[in-house]
C-alpha positions in Angstrom: 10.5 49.6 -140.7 8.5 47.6 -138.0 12.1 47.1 -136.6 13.1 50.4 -136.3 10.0 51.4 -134.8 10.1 48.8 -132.3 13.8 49.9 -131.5 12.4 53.6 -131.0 9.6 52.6 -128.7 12.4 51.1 -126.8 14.3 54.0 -126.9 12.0 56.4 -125.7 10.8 54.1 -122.3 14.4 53.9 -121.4 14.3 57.5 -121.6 11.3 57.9 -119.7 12.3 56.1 -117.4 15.4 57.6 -116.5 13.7 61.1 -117.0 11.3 59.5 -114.2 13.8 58.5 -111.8 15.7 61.4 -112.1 13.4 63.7 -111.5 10.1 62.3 -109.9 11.2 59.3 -108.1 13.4 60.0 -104.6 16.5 57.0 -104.8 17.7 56.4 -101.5 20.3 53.8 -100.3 19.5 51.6 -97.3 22.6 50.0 -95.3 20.5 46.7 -95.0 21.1 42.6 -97.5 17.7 42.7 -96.3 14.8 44.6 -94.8 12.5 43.9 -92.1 8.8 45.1 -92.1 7.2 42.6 -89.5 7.3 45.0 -86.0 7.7 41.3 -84.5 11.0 41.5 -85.2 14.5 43.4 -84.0 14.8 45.8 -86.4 17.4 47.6 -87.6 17.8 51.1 -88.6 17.4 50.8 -92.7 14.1 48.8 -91.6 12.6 51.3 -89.4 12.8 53.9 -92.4 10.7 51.8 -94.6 8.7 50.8 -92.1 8.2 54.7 -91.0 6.5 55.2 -94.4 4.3 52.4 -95.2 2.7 52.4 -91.0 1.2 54.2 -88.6 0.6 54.0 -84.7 -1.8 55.7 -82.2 0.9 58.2 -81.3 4.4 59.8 -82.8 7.1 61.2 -81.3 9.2 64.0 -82.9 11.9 65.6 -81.6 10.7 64.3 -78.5 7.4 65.9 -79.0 4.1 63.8 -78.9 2.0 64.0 -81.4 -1.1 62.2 -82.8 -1.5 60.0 -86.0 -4.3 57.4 -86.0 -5.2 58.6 -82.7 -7.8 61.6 -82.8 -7.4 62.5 -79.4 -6.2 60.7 -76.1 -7.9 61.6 -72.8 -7.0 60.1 -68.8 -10.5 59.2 -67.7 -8.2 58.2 -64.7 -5.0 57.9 -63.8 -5.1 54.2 -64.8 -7.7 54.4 -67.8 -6.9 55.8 -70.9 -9.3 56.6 -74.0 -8.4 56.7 -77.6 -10.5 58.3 -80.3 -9.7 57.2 -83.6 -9.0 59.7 -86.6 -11.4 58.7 -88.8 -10.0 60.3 -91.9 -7.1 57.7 -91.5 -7.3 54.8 -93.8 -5.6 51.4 -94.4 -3.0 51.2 -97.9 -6.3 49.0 -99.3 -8.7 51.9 -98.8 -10.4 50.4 -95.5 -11.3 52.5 -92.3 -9.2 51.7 -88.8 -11.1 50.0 -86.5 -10.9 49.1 -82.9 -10.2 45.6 -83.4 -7.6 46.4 -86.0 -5.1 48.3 -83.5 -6.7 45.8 -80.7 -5.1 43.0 -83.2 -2.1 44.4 -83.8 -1.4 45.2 -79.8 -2.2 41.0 -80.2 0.4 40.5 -82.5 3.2 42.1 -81.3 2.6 40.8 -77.2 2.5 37.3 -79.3 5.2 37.2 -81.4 7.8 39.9 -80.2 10.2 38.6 -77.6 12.4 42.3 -77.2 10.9 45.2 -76.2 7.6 44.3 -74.0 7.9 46.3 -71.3 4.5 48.0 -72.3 2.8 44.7 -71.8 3.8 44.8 -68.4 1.6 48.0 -67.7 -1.6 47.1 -70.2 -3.9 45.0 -67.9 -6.6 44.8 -70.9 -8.0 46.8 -74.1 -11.4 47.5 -73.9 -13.7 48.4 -77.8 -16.5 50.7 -76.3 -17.5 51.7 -80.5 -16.2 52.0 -83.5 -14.1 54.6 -83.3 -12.7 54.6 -79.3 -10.8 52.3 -77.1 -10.3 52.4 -73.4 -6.4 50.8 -72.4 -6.7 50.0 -69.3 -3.6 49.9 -67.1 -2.7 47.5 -64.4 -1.3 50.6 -62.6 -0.6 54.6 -63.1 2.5 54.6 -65.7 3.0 58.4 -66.8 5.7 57.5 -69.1 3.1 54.6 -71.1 2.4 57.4 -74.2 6.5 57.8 -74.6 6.7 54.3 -75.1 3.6 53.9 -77.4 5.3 56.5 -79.9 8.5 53.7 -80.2 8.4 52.5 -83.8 7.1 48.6 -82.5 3.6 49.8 -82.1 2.3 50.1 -85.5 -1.0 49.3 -86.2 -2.3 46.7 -89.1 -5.5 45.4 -90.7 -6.8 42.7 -88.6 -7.3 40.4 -91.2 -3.9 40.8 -92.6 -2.5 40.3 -89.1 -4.0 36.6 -89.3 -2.5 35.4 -92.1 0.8 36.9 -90.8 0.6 34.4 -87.9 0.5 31.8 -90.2 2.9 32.6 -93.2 5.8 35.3 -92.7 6.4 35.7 -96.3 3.3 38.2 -96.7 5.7 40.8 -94.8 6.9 41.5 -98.0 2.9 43.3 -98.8 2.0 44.4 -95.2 -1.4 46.5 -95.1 -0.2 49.2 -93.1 -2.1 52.6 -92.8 1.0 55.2 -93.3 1.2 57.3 -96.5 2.8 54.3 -98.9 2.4 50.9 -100.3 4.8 48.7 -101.5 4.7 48.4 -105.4 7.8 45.9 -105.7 10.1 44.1 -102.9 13.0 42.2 -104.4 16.1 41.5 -103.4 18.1 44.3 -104.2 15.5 47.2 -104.2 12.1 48.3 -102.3 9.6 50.6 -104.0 7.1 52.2 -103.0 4.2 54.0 -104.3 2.3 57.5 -102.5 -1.3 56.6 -101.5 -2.4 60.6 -101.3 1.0 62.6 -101.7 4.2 62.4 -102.0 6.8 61.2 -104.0 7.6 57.8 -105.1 10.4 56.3 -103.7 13.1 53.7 -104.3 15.2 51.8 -101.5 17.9 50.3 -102.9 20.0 47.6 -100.6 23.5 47.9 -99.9 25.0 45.9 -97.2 28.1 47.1 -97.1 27.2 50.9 -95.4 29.2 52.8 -97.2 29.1 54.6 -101.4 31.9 56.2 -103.2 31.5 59.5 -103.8 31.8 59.4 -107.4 28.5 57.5 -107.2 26.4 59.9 -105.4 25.0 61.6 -108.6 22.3 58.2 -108.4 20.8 59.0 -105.4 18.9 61.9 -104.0 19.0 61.1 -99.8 21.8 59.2 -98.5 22.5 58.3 -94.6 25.5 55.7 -95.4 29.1 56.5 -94.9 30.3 58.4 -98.0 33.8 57.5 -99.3 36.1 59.3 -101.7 36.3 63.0 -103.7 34.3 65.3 -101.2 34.4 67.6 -104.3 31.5 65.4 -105.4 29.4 66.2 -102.7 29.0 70.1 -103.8 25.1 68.7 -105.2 24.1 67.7 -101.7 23.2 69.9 -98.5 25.1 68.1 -95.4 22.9 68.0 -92.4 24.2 66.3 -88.5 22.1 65.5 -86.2 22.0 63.7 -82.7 21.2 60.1 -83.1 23.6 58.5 -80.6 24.5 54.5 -81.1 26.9 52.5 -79.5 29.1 49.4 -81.0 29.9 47.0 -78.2 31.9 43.1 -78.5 30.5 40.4 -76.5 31.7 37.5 -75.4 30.1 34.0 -76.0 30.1 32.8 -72.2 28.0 29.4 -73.3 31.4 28.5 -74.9 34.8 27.3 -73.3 36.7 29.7 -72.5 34.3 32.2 -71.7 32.9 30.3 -69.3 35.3 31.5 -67.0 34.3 35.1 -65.8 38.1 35.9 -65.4 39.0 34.6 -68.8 36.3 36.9 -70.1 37.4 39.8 -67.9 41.3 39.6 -69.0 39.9 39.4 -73.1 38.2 42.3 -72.5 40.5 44.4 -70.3 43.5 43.7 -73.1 41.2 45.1 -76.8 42.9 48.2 -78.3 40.1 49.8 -78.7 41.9 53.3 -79.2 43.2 51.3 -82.5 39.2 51.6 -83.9 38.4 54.9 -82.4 41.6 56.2 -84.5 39.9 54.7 -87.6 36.3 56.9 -87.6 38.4 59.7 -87.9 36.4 62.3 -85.7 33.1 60.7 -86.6 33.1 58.4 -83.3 34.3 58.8 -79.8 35.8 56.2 -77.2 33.0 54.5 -75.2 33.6 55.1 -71.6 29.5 54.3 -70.1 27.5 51.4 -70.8 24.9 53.7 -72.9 25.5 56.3 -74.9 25.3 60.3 -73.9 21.9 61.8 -74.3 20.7 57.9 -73.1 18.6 58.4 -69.8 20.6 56.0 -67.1 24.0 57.7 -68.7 26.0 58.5 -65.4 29.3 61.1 -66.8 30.8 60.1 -63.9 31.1 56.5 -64.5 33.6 54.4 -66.4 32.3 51.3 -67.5 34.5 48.4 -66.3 37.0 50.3 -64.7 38.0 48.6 -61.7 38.4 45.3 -63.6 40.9 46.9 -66.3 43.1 48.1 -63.4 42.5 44.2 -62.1 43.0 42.7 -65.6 44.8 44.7 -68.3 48.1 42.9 -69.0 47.1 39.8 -67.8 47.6 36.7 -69.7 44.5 36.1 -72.5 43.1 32.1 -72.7 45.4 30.5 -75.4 43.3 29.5 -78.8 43.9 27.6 -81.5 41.8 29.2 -84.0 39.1 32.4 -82.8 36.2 33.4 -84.5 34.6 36.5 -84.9 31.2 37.3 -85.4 29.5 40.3 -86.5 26.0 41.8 -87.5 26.0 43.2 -90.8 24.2 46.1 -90.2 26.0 47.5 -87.1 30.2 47.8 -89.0 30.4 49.5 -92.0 32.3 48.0 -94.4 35.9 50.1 -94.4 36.3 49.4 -90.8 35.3 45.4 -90.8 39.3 44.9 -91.0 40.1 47.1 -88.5 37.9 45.1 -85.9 39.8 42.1 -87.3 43.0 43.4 -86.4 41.6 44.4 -83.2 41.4 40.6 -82.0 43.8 39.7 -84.0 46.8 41.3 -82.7 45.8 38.4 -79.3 44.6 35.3 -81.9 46.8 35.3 -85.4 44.4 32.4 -86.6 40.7 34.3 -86.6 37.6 33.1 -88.4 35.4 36.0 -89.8 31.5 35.2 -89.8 29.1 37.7 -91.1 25.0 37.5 -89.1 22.4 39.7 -91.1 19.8 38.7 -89.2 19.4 41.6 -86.3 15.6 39.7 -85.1 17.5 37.1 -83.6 21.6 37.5 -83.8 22.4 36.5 -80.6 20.6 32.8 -81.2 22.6 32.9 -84.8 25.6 33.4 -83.1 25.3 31.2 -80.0 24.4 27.9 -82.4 27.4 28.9 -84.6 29.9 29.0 -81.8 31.8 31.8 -82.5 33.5 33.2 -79.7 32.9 37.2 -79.8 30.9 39.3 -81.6 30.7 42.9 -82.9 27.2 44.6 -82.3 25.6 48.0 -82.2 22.2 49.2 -80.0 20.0 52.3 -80.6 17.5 53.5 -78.8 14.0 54.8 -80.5 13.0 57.1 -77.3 16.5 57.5 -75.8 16.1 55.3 -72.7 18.3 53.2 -71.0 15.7 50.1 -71.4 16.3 49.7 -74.9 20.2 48.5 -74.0 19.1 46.4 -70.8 16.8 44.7 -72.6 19.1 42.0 -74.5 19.3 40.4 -71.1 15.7 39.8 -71.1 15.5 38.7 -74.7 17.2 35.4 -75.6 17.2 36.5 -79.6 19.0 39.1 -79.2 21.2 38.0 -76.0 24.8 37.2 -77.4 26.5 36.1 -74.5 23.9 33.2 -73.3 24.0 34.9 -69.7 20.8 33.9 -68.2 20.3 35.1 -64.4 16.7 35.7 -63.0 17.4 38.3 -60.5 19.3 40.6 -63.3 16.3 39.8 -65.5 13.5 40.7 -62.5 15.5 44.0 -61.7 15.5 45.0 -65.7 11.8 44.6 -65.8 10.3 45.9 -62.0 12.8 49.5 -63.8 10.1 49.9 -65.4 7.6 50.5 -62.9 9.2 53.4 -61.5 7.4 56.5 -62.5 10.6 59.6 -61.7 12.6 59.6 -64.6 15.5 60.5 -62.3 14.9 57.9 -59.9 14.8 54.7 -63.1 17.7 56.1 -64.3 19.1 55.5 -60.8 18.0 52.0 -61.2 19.7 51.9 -64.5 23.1 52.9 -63.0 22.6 50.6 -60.5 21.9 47.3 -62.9 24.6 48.6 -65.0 27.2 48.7 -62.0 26.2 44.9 -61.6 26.8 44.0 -65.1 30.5 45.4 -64.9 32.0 43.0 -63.2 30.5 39.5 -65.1 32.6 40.8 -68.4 30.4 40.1 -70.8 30.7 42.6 -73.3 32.2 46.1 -73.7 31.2 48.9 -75.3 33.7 50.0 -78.0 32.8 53.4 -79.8 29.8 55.7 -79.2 28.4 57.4 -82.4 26.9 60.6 -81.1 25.8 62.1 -84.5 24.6 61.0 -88.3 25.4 62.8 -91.5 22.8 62.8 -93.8 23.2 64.1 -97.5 20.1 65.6 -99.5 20.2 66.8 -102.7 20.0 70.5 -102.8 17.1 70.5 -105.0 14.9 68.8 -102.9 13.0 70.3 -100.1 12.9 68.5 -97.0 11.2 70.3 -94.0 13.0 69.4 -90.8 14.9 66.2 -91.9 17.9 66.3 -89.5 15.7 68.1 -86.4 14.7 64.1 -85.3 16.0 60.5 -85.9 16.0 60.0 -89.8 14.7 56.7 -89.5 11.2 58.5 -87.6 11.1 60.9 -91.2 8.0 60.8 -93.1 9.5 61.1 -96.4 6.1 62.1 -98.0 7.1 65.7 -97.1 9.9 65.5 -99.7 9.4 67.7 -102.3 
């Protein structure tokens, strides 16, 4: 008797479980072998998500709207001196109040231990407490577009004390003490869940490297952004939404390395990829890359052909002769179904190619450089659509694949963003880009202009597709 009653307990917790996840618990697959929560880091686009839900910053942009979230209100006392009241109803995942030295800490944090992305350091002369509830930034000079680039998903703000221990022991990542509408309640290797702290739904990220389902196993999820393979007939529970969310996949070239030493050995590799080949592959879903950035990217120039002049120099020149090629790429930037295709790609020049797989998007282009591979497949995306965000690699030596170090490239990169008219940096923009050209480093391949996302069509989800899906606040879900 006592067995059969234990076997019926059993019974009905594997029931209420599955009753839970079915119906109060939103699934959702992440195109990530692992997950990134330290704003320190390169993130990629599954990261951001999470990341969306468990932080918050001073200032959010939606739909390239501003709006506030810790911040109460933000006033120019000058044209250099900005004040930041903070909401006071906004609370730390541990039930603490925000405080001045909290955000002042995490400002800290990420000028200390992020090496992309700084430009905003470059304005910030000093942060000033005046009480507890109001900070003064104080700017080295008048930089209009300093609030767009505060809104960028690296500026989230942390518990001081928290932020200390961080400095000391990266593992705690796993439990950060953000102030956005979640908590973590588990992290593991393949799942992340997480738990509302006032509304909301639970959630459940579960991690699939491979960026891509089959569409006979869509009935297990309720939100999906990866590629979906298979019987579209399978879709008809899910509401299809596109939205603009441009990214770019690019191959670089390894120019620490013999042969790419050689500018014109780089040039004549990159001139001779049949890049139509991939294109063909997306099947409507991605377009050839002609400009350095993406359109909808500010420094995107219609007019402009990336590398044109050396293809008519180079294209059906002879390619350095290899033994053996290898051919890197990060995880999260190919899907799955099209990793052979890229293969092929370089193939079709070197028979004898090594494939090596980099998950690590903080600092891939180090990964890459110590292994020695020769090329490598990569994607960019910018969080606030600006031509920085793709220039920047050239500053940063994590996330710089080709090893190309040159101070005056560097020095024009960062004085870009110092100019105030949007139309004149984008100007700049062109004009860096125009000097990359010609050193053949990398190319951009395919431009991505939009993202599917599926949602089941039970769920109510207020403007998911209007702005990127990695900026959502799932908490809305209902």
């Amino acid at each position: 008797m006592a067995k059969i009653l234990k076997i019926l307990i059993i019974i009905c917790c594997v029931l209420n479980v599955s009753t839970y996840a079915d119906t109060k618990t939103l699934r959702i697959p992440l195109h990530s072998s692992a997950v990134s929560l330290d704003p320190a880091s390169a993130q990629d686009i599954s990261s951001l998500l999470v990341s969306r839900q468990i932080n918050c910053q001073l200032i959010r942009n939606q739909e390239g709207v501003l709006f506030f979230e810790a911040a109460q209100s933000v006033k120019y006392l000058a044209p250099f001196k900005i004040q930041v009241q903070i909401d006071q109803s906004r609370h730390f995942s541990d039930g603490s109040l925000i405080t001045p030295e909290d955000i002042v800490a995490s400002f800290n944090y990420i000028k200390n231990s992020r090496s992309s992305l700084r430009n905003v350091f470059q304005w910030i002369k000093h942060i000033d407490i005046v009480d507890k509830k109001t900070i003064v930034l104080m700017l080295k000079k008048p930089i209009p577009q300093i609030l767009t680039v505060l809104s960028a998903p690296n500026y989230s703000i942390f518990k001081k004390s928290f932020l200390e221990k961080a400095y000391k022991k990266q593992s705690i990542w796993s439990q950060p003490i953000g102030c956005g509408n979640y908590k973590i309640a588990d992290y593991t290797k393949n799942y992340i869940h997480l738990l509302p702290i006032n509304h909301g739904l639970p959630i459940v990220f579960y991690l699939n490297d491979s960026n891509q389902i089959k569409a006979d196993d869509m009935y297990k999820y309720d939100i999906v952004s990866l590629q979906v393979v298979g019987n579209a007939s399978k879709l008809k529970n899910f509401n299809t939404l596109e939205l603009f969310d441009p990214s770019q996949i690019y191959i670089g070239l390894n120019s620490t390395k013999s042969p790419w030493k050689k500018n014109e050995n780089r040039c004549s590799f990159l001139s001779n990829l049949n890049v139509m080949s991939i294109v063909k592959e997306y099947a409507g879903s991605a377009q050839l890359a002609r400009h350095f950035l993406p359109s909808g990217i500010l420094g995107y120039d219609p007019k402009k052909i990336f590398m044109s002049d050396i293809d008519k120099k180079y294209t059906n020149r002879p390619i350095p002769k290899m033994k053996n090629f290898c051919l890197a790429y990060l995880v999260g930037s190919v899907p799955e179904q099209f990793r052979e295709k890229y293969l092929t790609m370089v193939r079709n020049m070197y028979p004898v190619i090594q494939m090596f797989p980099i998950a690590q998007a903080k600092s891939f282009g180090t990964i890459f450089r110590r292994r020695d591979c020769d090329a490598i497949i990569f994607s960019f995306k910018s969080n606030y659509f600006d031509g920085y965000e793709y220039l920047d690699q050239f500053i940063s030596n994590d996330i710089n694949a080709s090893g190309f170090k040159n101070l005056v490239l560097i020095s024009d990169i960062k004085k870009s963003q110092d100019i105030i008219d949007p139309e004149a940096r984008s100007n700049e923009y062109q004009e860096i880009i125009n000097k990359i050209a010609p050193l053949c480093l990398m190319r951009p391949l395919i431009t991505v202009p939009n993202r599917k996302i599926y949602v089941r069509n039970t769920l109510k989800a207020p403007k998911i597709g209007e702005g990127s899906f990695n900026e959502y606040d799932l908490g809305v879900v209902q």
